[in-house]
One Martini backbone bead per residue (centre of mass of N, CA, C, O) as a GRO file, in nm:
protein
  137
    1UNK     BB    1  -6.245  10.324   2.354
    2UNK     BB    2  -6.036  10.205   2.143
    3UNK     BB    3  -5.895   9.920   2.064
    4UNK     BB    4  -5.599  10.042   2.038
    5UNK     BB    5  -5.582  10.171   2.278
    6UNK     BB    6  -5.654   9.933   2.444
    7UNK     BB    7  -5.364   9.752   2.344
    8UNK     BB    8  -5.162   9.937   2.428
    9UNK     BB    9  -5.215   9.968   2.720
   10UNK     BB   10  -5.179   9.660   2.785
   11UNK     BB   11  -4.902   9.651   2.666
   12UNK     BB   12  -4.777   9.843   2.870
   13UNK     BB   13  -4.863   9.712   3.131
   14UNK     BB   14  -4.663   9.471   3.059
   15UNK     BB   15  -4.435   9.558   3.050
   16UNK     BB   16  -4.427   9.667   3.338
   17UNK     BB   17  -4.509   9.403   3.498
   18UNK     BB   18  -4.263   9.247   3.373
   19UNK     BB   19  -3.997   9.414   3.485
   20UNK     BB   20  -4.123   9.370   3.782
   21UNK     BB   21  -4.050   9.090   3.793
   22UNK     BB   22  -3.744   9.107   3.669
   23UNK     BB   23  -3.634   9.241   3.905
   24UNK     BB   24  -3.732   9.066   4.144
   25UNK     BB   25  -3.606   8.800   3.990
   26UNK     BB   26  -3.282   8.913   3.913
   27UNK     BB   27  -3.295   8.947   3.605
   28UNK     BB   28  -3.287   9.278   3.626
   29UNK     BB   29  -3.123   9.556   3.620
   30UNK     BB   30  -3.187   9.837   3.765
   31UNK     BB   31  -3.076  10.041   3.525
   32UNK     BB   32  -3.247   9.869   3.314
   33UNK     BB   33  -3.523   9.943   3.427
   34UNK     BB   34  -3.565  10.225   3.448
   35UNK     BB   35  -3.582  10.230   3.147
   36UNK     BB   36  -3.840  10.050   3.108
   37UNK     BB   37  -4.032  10.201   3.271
   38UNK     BB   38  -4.045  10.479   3.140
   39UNK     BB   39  -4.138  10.365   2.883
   40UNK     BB   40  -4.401  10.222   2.994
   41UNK     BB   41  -4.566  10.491   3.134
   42UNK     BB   42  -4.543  10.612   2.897
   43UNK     BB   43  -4.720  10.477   2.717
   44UNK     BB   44  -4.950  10.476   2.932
   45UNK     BB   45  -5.016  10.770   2.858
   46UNK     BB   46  -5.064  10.748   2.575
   47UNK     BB   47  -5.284  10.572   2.554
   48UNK     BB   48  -5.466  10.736   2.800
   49UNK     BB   49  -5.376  11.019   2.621
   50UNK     BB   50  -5.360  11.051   2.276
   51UNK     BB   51  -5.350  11.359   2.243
   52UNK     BB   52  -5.069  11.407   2.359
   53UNK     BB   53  -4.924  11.339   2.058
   54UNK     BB   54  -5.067  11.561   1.927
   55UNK     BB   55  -4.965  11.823   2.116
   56UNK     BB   56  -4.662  11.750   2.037
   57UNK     BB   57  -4.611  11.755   1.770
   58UNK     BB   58  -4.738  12.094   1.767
   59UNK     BB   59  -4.477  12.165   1.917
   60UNK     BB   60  -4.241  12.018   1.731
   61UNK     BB   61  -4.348  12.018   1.439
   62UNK     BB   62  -4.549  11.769   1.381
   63UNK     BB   63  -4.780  11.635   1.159
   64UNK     BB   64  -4.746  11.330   1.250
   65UNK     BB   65  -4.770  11.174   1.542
   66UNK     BB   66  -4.626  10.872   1.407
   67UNK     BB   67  -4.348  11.057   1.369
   68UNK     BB   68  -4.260  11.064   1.624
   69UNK     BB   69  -4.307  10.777   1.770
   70UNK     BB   70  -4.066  10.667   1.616
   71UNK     BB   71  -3.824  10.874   1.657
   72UNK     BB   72  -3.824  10.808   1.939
   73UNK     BB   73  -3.786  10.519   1.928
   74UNK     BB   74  -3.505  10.534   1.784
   75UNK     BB   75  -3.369  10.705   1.981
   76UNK     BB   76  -3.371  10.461   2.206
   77UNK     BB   77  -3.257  10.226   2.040
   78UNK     BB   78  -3.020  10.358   2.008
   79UNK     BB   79  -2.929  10.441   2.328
   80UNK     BB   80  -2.889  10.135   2.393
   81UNK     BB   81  -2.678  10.022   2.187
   82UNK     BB   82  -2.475  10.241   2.282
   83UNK     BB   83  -2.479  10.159   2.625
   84UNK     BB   84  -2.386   9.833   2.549
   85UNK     BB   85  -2.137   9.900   2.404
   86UNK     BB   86  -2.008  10.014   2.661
   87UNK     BB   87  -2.082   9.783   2.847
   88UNK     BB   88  -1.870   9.604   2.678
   89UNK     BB   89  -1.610   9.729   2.673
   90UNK     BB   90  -1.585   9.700   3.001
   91UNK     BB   91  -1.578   9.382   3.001
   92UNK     BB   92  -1.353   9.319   2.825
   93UNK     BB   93  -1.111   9.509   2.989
   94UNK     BB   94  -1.204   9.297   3.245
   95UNK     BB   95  -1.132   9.023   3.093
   96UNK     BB   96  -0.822   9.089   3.006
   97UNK     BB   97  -0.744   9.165   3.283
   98UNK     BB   98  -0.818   8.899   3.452
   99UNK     BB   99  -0.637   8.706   3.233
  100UNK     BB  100  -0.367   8.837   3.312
  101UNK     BB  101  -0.400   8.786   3.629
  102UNK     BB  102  -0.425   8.470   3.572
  103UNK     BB  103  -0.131   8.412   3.448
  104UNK     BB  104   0.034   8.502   3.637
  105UNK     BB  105  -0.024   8.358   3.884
  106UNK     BB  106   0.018   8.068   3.757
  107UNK     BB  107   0.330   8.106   3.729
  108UNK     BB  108   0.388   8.168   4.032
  109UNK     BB  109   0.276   7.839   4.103
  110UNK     BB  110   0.503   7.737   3.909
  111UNK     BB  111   0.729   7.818   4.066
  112UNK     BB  112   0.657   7.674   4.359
  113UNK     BB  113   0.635   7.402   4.272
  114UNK     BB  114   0.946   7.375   4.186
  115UNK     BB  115   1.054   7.459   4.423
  116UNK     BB  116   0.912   7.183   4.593
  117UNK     BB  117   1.039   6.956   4.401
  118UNK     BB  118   1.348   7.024   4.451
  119UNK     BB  119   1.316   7.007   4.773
  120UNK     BB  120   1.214   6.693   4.809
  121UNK     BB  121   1.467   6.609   4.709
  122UNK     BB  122   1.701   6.384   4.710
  123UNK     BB  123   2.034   6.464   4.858
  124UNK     BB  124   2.135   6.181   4.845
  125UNK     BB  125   2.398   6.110   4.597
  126UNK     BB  126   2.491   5.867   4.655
  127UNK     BB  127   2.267   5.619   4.624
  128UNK     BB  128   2.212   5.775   4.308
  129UNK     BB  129   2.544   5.612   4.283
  130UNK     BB  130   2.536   5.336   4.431
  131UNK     BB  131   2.662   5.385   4.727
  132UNK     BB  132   2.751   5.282   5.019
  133UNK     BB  133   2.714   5.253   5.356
  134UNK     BB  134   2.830   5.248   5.595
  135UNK     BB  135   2.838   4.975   5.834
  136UNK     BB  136   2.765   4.843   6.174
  137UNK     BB  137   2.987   4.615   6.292
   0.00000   0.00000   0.00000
């Protein structure tokens, strides 16, 4: 084993380490540990079977082999930003929503609040005309 293939393999193995540790202490959810995890296996079959990148390249008729892994890896980094793109836009629509519907409640409690303040004013309004009641002598 060359040095950098046994780097390869450590790096693949951290990577790996790193997200069951945080997939663990639920600093990670599943749905994108599951694509970390595949990716960090990919690696590690990758490092221990260096030739097997070698004869996928002459089957999808790729020249040199790290020209394969880099294409690969641009468009797995692709297909991340677009599924981010997206569960973005879904968290905004979610959050535009809570936020209208938030307002709603504030109004209506504001309205309620305006009625409970009408209500507990004082009705007798000789009192507040300086009149007074007539006494029982």
């Amino acid at each position: 084993m060359t040095l950098s293939v046994l780097a390869a393999f450590v790096l693949a193995l951290l990577i790996v380490v790193v997200v069951i540790d945080m997939l663990r202490r639920k600093k990670l959810r599943e749905k994108y540990a599951a694509l970390w995890l595949v990716v960090g296996l990919a690696t590690l079959v990758l490092a221990a079977f260096p030739q097997l990148l070698a004869i996928i390249a002459g089957m999808v008729g790729v020249q040199v082999p790290s020209n394969l892994l880099f294409a690969m890896s641009i468009l797995l980094a692709l297909g991340v930003c677009l599924h981010l793109s997206w569960e973005i836009s879904v968290v905004e629509d979610e959050t535009r929503t809570l936020a209208e519907e938030a307002a709603i409640l504030r109004a209506h409690i504001e309205r309620l609040e305006t009625r409970l303040d009408t209500m507990a004013a004082p009705t007798d309004y000789s009192r507040s005309e300086g009149l007074q009641e007539p006494s029982d002598q």
